[in-house]
TINU-542883 format. One record per residue (C-alpha): x, y, z; residue in one letter. Coordinates in steps of 0.05 Angstrom, whole numbers, plus 5000, padded with zeros to 4 digits. Each point is the difference from the previous one (the first is absolute). Layout:
REM residues N
XYZa ...
***
This chain:
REM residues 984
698914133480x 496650644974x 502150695012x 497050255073x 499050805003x 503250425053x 494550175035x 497449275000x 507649735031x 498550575063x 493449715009x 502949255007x 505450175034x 502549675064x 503350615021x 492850454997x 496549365043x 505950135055x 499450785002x 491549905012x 501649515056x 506650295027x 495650705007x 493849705038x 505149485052x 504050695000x 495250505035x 497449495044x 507149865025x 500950805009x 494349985044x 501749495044x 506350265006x 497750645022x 495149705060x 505949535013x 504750555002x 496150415047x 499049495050x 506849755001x 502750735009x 497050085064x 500449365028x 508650084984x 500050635024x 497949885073x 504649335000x 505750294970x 500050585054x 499749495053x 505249514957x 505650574997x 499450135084x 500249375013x 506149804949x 503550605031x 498749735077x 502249374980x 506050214963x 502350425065x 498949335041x 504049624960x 505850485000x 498550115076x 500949205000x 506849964944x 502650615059x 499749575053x 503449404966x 505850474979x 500750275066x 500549225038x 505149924942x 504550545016x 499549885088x 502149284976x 505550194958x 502850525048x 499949475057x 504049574946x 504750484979x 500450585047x 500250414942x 499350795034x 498950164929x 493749455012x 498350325060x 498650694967x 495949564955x 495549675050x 498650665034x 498050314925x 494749344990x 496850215064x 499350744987x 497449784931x 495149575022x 496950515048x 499650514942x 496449434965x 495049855061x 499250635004x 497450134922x 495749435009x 496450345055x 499550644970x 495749554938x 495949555046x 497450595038x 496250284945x 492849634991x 497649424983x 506649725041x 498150215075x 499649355014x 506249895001x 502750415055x 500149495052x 505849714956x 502850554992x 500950135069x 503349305018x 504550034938x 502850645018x 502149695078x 503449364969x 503950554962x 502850355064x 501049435028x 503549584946x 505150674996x 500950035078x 502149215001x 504050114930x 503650535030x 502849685064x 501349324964x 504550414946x 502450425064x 501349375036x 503649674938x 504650674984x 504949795050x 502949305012x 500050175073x 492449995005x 499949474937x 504249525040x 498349935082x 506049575001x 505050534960x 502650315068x 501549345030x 505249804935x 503250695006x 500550235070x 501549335030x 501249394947x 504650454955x 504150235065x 500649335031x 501749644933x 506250544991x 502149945072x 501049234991x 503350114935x 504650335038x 502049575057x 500549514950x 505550284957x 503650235061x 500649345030x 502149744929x 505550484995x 502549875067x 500149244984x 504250224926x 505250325052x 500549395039x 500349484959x 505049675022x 497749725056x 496349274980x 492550145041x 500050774955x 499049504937x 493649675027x 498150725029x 499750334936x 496549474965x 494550075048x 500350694996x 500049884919x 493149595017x 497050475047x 501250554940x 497249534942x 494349745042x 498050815022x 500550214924x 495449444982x 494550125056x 500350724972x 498549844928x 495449475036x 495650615034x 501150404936x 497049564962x 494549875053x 498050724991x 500349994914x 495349415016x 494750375037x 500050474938x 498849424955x 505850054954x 502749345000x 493249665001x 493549785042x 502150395064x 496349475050x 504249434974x 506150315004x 500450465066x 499549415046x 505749554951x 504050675021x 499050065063x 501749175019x 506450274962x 502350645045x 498549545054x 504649554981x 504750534991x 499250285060x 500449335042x 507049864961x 502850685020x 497749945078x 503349264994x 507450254962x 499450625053x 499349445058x 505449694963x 504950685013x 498250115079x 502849365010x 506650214970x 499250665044x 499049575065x 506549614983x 503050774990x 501849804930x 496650624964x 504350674997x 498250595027x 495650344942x 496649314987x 497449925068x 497150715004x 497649844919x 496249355026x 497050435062x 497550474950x 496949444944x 495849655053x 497150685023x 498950234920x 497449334987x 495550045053x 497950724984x 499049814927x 496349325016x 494750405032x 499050584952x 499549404942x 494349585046x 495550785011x 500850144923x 499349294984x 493150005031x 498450654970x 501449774928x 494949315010x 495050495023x 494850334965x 502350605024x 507349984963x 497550604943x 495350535038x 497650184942x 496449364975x 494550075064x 498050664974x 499249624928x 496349445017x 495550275054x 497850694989x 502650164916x 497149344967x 493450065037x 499350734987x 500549884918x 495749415005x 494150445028x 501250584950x 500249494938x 493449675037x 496650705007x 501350294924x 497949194979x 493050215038x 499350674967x 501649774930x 494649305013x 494850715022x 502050294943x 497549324953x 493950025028x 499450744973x 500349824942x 495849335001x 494050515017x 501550374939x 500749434953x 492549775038x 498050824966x 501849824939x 497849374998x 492550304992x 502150504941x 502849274967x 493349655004x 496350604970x 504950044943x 498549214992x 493650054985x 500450544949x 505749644965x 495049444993x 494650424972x 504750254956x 502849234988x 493249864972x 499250614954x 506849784967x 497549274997x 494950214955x 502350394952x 506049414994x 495149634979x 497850374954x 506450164974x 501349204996x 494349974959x 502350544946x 507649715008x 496849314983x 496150234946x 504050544968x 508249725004x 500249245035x 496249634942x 502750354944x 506749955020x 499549245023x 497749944921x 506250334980x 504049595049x 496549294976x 502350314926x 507750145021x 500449375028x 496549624939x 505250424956x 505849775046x 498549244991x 497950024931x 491949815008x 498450484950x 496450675024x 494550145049x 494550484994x 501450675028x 495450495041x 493750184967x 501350784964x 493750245057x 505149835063x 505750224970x 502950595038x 505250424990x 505349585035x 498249324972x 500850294937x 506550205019x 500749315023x 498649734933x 504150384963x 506149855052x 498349264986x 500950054929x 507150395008x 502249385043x 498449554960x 504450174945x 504850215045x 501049255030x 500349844933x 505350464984x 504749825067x 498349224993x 504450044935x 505250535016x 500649475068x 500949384951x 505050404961x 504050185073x 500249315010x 501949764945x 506250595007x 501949955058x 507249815017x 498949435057x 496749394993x 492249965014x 496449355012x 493349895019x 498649315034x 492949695017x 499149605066x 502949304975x 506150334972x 498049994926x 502350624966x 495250534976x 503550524965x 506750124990x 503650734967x 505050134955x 506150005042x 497049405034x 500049634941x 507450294978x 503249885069x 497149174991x 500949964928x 493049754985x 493950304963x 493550205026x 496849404976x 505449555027x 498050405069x 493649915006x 496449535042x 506249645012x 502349935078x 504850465036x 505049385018x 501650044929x 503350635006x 504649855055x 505349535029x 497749345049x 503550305056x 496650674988x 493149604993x 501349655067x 501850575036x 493650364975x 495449395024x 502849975067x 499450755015x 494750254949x 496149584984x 492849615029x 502349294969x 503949594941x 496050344939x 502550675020x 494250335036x 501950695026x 497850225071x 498750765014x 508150174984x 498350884987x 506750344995x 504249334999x 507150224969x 505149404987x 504949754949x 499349324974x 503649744933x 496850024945x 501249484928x 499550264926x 498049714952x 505949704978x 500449655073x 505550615030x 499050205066x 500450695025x 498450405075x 493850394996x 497050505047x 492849855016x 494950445017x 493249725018x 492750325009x 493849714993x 493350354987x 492049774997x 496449974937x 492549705000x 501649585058x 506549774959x 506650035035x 505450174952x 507550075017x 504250584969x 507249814993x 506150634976x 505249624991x 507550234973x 506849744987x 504850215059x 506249544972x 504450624986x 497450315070x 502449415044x 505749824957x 502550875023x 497149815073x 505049355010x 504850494965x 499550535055x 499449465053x 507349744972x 502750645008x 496550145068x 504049345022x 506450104961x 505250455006x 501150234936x 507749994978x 501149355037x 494249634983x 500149715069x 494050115063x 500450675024x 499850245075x 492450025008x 499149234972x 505549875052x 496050275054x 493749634983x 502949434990x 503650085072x 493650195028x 496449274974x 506549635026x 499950265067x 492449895014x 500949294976x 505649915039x 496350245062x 493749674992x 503849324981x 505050065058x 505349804936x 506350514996x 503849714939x 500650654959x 506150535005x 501950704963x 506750124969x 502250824984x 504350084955x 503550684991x 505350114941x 507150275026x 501650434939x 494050064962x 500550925028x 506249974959x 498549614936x 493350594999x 505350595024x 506349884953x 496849574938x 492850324997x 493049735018x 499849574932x 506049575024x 495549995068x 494849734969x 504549474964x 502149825064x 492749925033x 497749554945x 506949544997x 499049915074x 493449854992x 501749374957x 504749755044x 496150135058x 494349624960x 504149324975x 502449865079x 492350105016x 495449335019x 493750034960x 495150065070x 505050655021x 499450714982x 503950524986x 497550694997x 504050704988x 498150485059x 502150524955x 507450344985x 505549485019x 496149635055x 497349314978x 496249525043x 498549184998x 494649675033x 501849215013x 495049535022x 501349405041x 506450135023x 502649885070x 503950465039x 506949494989x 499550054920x 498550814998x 507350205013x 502249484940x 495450334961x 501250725010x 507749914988x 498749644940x 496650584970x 505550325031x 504949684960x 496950024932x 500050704999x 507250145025x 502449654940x 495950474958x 503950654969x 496150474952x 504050144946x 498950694959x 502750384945x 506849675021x 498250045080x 500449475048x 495950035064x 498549505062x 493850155021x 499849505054x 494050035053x 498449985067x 494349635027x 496149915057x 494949435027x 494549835049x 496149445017x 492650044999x 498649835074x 494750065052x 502250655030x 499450334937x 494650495007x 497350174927x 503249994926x 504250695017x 503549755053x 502049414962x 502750434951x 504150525048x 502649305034x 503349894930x 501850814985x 504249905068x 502949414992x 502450364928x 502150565040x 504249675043x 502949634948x 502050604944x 503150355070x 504049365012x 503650134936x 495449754943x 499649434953x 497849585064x 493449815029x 497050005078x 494049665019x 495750345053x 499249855071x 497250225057x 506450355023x 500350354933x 492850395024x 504750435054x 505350124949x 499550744990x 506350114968x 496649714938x 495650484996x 504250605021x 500150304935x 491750084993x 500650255076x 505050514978x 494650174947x 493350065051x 504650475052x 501350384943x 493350064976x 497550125070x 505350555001x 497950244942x 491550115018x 502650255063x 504650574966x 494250114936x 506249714952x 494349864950x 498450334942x 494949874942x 501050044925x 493650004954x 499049744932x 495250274950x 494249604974x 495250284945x 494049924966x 500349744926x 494050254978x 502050735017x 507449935008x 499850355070x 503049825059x 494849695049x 504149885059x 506449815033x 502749365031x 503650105056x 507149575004x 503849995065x 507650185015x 503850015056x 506150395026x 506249725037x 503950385052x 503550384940x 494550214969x 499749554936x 494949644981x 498749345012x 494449604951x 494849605024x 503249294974x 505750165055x 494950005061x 493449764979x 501049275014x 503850165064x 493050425017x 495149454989x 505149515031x 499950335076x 493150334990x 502250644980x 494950084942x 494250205043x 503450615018x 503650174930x 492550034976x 497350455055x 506350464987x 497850004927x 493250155010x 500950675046x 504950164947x 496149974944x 493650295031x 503350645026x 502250154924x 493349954983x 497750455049x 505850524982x 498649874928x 491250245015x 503350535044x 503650304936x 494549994952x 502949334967x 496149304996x 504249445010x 498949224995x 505449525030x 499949254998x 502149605063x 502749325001x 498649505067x 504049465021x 497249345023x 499750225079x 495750584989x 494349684960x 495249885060x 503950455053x 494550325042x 506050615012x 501550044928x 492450134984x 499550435057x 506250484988x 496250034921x 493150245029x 503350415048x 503950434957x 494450034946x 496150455051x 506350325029x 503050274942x 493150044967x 503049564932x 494149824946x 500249245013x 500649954926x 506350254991x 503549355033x 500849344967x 502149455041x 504149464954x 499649275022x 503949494963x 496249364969x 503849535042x 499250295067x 492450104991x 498749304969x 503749695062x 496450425047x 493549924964x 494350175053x 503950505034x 502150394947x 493850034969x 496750265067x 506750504998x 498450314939x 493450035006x 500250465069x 505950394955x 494350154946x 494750115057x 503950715018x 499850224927x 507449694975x 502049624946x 503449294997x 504149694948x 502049394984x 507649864986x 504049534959x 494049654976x 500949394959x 507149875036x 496949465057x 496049424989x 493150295006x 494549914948x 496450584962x 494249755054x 503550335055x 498250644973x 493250075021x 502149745069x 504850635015x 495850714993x 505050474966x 499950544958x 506549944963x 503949374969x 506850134987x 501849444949x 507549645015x 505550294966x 503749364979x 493350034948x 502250674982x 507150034994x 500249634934x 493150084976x 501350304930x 504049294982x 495549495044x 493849754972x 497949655063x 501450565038x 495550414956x 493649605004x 501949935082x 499850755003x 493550014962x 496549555042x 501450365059x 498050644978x 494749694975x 497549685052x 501450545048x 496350484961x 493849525001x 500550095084x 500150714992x 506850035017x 506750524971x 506249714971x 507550215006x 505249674962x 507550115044x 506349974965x 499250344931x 506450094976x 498750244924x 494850414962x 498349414965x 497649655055x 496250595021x 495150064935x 499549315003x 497549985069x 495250634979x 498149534937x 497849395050x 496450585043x 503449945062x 498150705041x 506950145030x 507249784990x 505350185050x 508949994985x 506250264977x 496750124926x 495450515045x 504750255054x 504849755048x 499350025078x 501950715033x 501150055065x 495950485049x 502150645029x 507449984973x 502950484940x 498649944932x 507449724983x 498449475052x 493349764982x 499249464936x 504049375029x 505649704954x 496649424955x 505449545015x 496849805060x 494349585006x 495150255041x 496049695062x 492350275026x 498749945071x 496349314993x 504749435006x 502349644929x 497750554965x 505750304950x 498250794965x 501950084929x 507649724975x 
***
């Protein structure tokens, strides 16, 4: 291609072909705009005019209509409620809705509207008289005089009669007290007794005859008559015992003040029987509320018309505006025909832009397209466009197409060499499973060369298990055929060449080339990874001085057992809790080493009495717990005692000491009645009780009598009154612990650690109360306590100038309380806090057992701008998985991992992966208990983000004096969630 001069490349360009065309479609446009403009400018002018009256009619119509509904509100809810307050309220709706008839009128008058007078006219009488029938049915309701017809009968002659009989009654009573000595008094005062009962009842009788009528205790016509039929009956019984007493009087057996008494009850009764029958018939009238006529027959009528006369104005007004659409409708057809015209114009010069377009850039570029595609299958090259039809962009083109070309050339190598890099296995399989290609760490990971690869089938490379399970869920038939399996990750094991085996993580994607269907498999060794995953799920299981299951294993396994048990109708399983005697002392006089002698010595003996099915599990401290299957309530006593004994004739011996630890322990059948896994496990926690308060080294077995035994658990009572005491009195205070950032040393923010105070004043740590708390649901409102604490520093803190961050642990109760949540977004608009200056901590075994809910928690939590952390992760049995399943911000990594990670190679590469894999979710990490500097640069070595203990800062306490604040180390500190223990 020849050099093309300057002025030559204007001449040929596409750009100068647009500008000729763009200029002649361009004043064309401009001048149909302009008649189109015009036309439509007049025609919008008279219709808008007429638009904005009518919108504003209309608008005053429907608030006319909104008015009236409002006002038929209020009248009902002030006949409800006799509100006067309501009253004022139904008297302001009708002076507002005459103000708004009257604006209306004032609009329609004016022209072209006249027609509407006539409406006018009849709206404005409905409105007088809708307020003249409002106003006596509110006047009539104001009073329950006029409200009731039958209110003057119950006061002036029921209430008087009722009171007068009360009277005679007692009278004649007392007289029959004083006499009752003589034998006929006893039968006179128990009819006397009767007449009284049977009176009270018809009176409750009417009562409720009347509550009836109001409709409070249901469908008013079912009931009145079911009360009536029973102050019939009451009245028939009295008339019958009063019968009863003349004929005592007649035989001159009544005294003196019983025979005037009985004179005086049969005139009440007959007084009172027919006050009840004219109120009786006034309540089953119509008539019983005055008020309700006025309602039904003059209100309701009166609103329907004004609701039917505005529906008639606003159907006139429609039909307004039909006649202007019919207007404009003319100036549309006009505008039609133009735009046609113009249609036509544009449709020719179109064409004769197609023809230029064709001429001038389709060809030549299809002739540079037919040469890419040549160049991209190797057919050699094409001719391109002839040097006369070459404009200034297909030269472009051209030259573009030369740069690509050695450009693919240049990435199709540098993408060989990647691959042949790369760190992960890369295999690339055709249809029937024969291998295509296969990369350098491919070919390391198998042990077999390129040309050992290739062409050979995939089953070579992995076991016959792994080939069967990739036939039966991969694969179209027995030669290995792949169906459509995009995005497919699994791990299969894989065979050297040598014939060892290994686990492999798959990846599988498959792509098109020239109707070819080739399979792309990454494939790596993950030995070492799940070799470190059955690790952690070991330790997840295990407790980790004793070796043996730990509570939360327990629990499951409890869980599984008592679902069989109730699906299978078979109770055969029991618990046994075992609690050590003198384990406080061996810890208190010969140290926490000798402790932990004890723990694992125990353990052994605990393990060679165990059956192989059976299993024992350390709930944690000095508490141990078996789990026998098929056992029968007969044998479990046996049992228990001989645990019993094997441990009573155990004695620690240390550094010349000699201790009997002895135990106490405590058993339960697994039996129908046993409601879930926890209350199989407080059945055996009492029966220990009861037997470490019967004097120790002795075991109980639960019963049902042992469920009202509360002197058991008098000592966690004493506990929840004192907390209870103690959040009534504010006897809790708060101690914070720094925690800082390792990239800038700083502190970032406090976690807040709870204490409380006894009656003296001394402190009290959490490990004292906590488990008392959670026991009688105390938790809940330790939390809540915590939280207004916490948030009204925050606020004091902004009010001072100074920005302050607190974290906040939860207990189990709170995560998914509606009030906890509540009292959090109600104080973050109260007290004004920036949400993110909170940090709600949630331990790793109370959100993993309350999965849904507290994801859903925490994710409402981060909805009002706070953060969420997750604590003690890598102490429960949850997977690495978990982590995407629980939204949080923070993870703050376990510190049994932490305490002795500068010796502890596992620990190491634990802490790693977590941080690791945290960081890859976008979430912080915070190592607790950091005891020495050592462990600090290591942990900023690793790049964990925070790091939190004693190596930082101990806790100080809130609000108290300087000498009071950092807390003596000697004692091991307890956070608000339960089982969680501050730094030693």
């Amino acid at each position: 291609m020849g050099h093309t001069p300057p002025s030559s490349r204007s001449r040929s360009s596409i750009h100068r072909h647009f500008i000729i065309l763009m200029m002649v479609v361009l004043v064309v446009l401009l001048a149909a705009v302009w008649y189109t403009e015009h036309l439509v400018y007049e025609t919008a002018r008279e219709a808008q005019a007429q638009a904005t009256s009518q919108a504003q009619i209309s608008t005053r119509l429907t608030a006319l209509k909104n008015a009236l509904q409002t006002t038929e509100t209020a009248l009902y809810e002030y006949l409800l409620l006799f509100d006067p307050d309501q009253r004022a309220v139904v008297e302001s709706r009708l002076h507002s809705n005459a103000e708004l008839l009257h604006a209306l009128n004032g609009f329609i008058s004016r022209p072209p509207y006249e027609g509407f007078a006539e409406d006018m006219a009849q709206l404005k009488t409905l409105q007088v008289d809708l307020g003249q029938a409002m106003e006596e049915a509110v006047e009539v309701a104001s009073r329950a005089e006029t409200r009731f017809p039958a209110m003057n009968i119950l006061l002036n002659e029921l209430y008087v009669s009722n009171a007068s009989f009360s009277r005679a009654v007692e009278s004649a009573i007392e007289e029959a007290r004083d006499m009752g000595d003589q034998p006929s008094q006893r039968e006179i005062n128990e009819l006397l007794w009767q007449i009284r009962y049977y009176w009270a009842q018809q009176i409750s009788a009417f009562r409720i005859f009347v509550a009836n009528r109001s409709g409070v205790f249901g469908t008013p016509d079912r009931s009145l008559k079911d009360n009536l039929t029973n102050v019939s009956l009451y009245f028939e019984q009295i008339k019958n015992l009063l019968d009863k007493l003349r004929k005592y009087e007649e035989r001159g057996l009544l005294g003196l003040q019983q025979s005037e008494s009985l004179a005086q009850m049969q005139v009440d009764r007959a007084l009172y029987v027919h006050g009840f029958t004219r109120a009786a018939d006034i309540y089953l009238s119509d008539g019983w509320r005055a008020d309700i006529p006025i309602v039904r027959k003059r209100i309701q009528p009166l609103f329907i018309d004004l609701n039917r006369r505005i529906s008639a104005m606003e159907s006139h007004l429609a039909m307004r505006s039909e006649s202007t659409m019919a207007n404009t409708l003319g100036t549309t057809e006009t505008l039609s025909r133009f735009i046609w015209l113009l249609t036509i114009f544009v449709g020719g010069l179109l064409y004769i832009a197609y023809l230029v377009f064709e001429r001038v850039i389709r060809r030549p570029m299809l002739q540079v397209s037919h040469a890419m595609e040549a160049e991209a299958t190797g057919q050699g090259a094409r001719p391109l466009p002839a040097q006369a039809y070459q404009t200034e962009e297909v030269r472009s083109l051209l030259n573009a197409f030369e740069h690509m070309r050695r450009e693919v050339r240049s990435r199709q190598q540098r993408l060989e060499s990647i691959l042949d890099n790369a760190a992960e296995g890369i295999v690339v399989i055709d249809n029937q499973g024969h291998i295509e290609s296969a990369n350098s760490a491919a070919q390391t990971l198998f042990g077999f060369a390129e040309e050992e690869l290739l062409g050979k089938h995939i089953r070579r490379l992995v076991t016959r298990a792994s080939w069967k399970k990739y036939l039966a869920l991969y694969s179209d038939g027995r030669q290995g055929s792949a169906r459509h399996i995009e995005g497919i990750e699994d791990e299969f094991y894989g065979r050297r060449k040598g014939g060892e085996t290994f686990a492999m993580a798959v990846k599988v994607s498959q792509m098109e080339i020239d109707g070819r269907t080739l399979t792309t498999a990454l494939v790596a060794d993950v030995s070492e990874r799940k070799a470190m995953v059955e690790s952690l799920r070991r330790m997840a299981e295990h407790d980790a001085l004793t070796g043996l299951y730990n509570r939360q294993y327990l629990l499951d396994e409890l869980e599984r057992v008592h679902a069989n048990a109730q699906r299978s109708g078979r109770f055969h399983s029991a618990l046994i809790y075992i609690d050590l005697d003198h384990f406080k002392y061996v810890n208190d006089t010969l140290g926490h080493l000798a402790g932990d002698k004890v723990l694992v010595e125990v353990t052994e003996l605990l393990r060679d009495r165990l059956r192989k099915e059976d299993i024992l599990a350390r709930l944690g401290g000095d508490e141990f717990a078996i789990l026998l299957y098929d056992i029968s309530s007969t044998q479990l006593p046996m049992v228990a005692d001989a645990y019993r004994k094997r441990l009573s004739e155990y004695v620690f011996r240390h550094e010349g000491e000699a201790v009997d630890v002895g135990c106490s322990i405590g058993a339960a059948m697994l039996e129908p009645d046993v409601a879930s896994k926890e209350d199989l496990l407080a059945r055996a926690d009492v029966a220990c009780h009861i037997a470490k308060h019967g004097g120790r080294n002795r075991i109980h077995v639960y019963t049902a009598h042992d469920s009202k035994n509360m002197d058991v658990m008098s000592a966690d009572m004493g506990w929840a009154r004192r907390i209870k005491r103690a959040i009534e009195e504010d006897r809790f205070v708060l101690a914070r612990q720094p925690i800082i950032d390792l990239k800038t040393g700083r502190i970032s923010r406090y976690e807040l650690l709870l204490r409380m105070l006894d009656e003296a004043g001394d402190i009290i740590m959490p490990g004292g109360f906590l488990s008392s708390a959670e026991r009688f649901g105390l938790s809940v409102e330790i939390d809540k306590w915590v939280i207004c604490a916490a948030m009204q520093r925050v606020a004091q803190s902004l009010r001072e100038g100074r920005k302050v961050s607190y974290a906040i642990n939860l207990s189990a109760d709170s995560i998914g309380a509606v009030e906890v949540l509540e009292l959090i977004r109600d104080h973050i608009r109260e007290l004004e806090i920036p949400p993110g200056t909170l940090v709600f901590e949630i331990t790793e075994t109370v959100a993993i057992r309350n999965l849904a809910s507290a994801a859903e928690f925490i994710t409402e939590l981060r909805n009002l701008g706070c953060l969420a952390a997750l604590d003690d992760f890598g102490s429960g049995y949850c997977s690495f998985a978990y982590l995407k399943d629980i939204p949080v911000d923070l993870v703050k990594i376990d510190g049994s991992f932490v305490r002795d990670l500068i010796h502890n190679n596992l620990h190491q590469t634990i802490v790693r992966a977590i941080n690791d894999i945290s960081h890859a979710m976008e979430q912080k990490t915070i190592a607790e208990f950091v005891e020495d500097t050592a462990t600090l640069a290591l942990l900023s070595e690793i790049g964990v983000d925070m790091a939190q203990g004693y190596a930082i800062g101990r806790p100080e306490l809130l609000g108290r004096t300087d000498e009071e604040q950092v807390e003596d180390g000697s004692e091991r500190d307890n956070v608000l969630h339960f089982g969680k223990q501050g730094p030693p």
